[in-house]
N, C-alpha and C positions, 0 to 999 in steps of 0.2 A: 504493500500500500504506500510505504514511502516512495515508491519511483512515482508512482501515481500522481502525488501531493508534488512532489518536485518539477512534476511537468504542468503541472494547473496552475503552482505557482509561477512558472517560468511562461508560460501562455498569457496569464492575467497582466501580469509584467507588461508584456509585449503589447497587448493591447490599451493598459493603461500609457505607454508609451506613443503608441498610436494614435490615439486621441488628443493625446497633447502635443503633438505637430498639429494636428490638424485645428486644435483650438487655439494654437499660437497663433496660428494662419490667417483665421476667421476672425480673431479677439473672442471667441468665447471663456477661452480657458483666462480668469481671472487673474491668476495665478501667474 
C-alpha cells in the first residue's frame, strides 16, 4: 500500500503543480 500512497502522492503533486502554472497564467492562483 505504500507504493500506492507514494504514487497518489506524487500525482496530487503534479497536478497541484499544474494548476499553479496555469493560475499564474490566468491570475487566478492568488498566491
Amino acid at each position: 500500500m505504500g507504493l500506492f500512497r507514494s504514487f497518489v502522492d506524487r500525482l496530487v503533486g503534479w497536478v497541484i503543480e499544474q494548476l499553479g502554472h496555469m493560475g499564474s497564467q490566468t491570475g487566478w492562483n492568488s498566491q
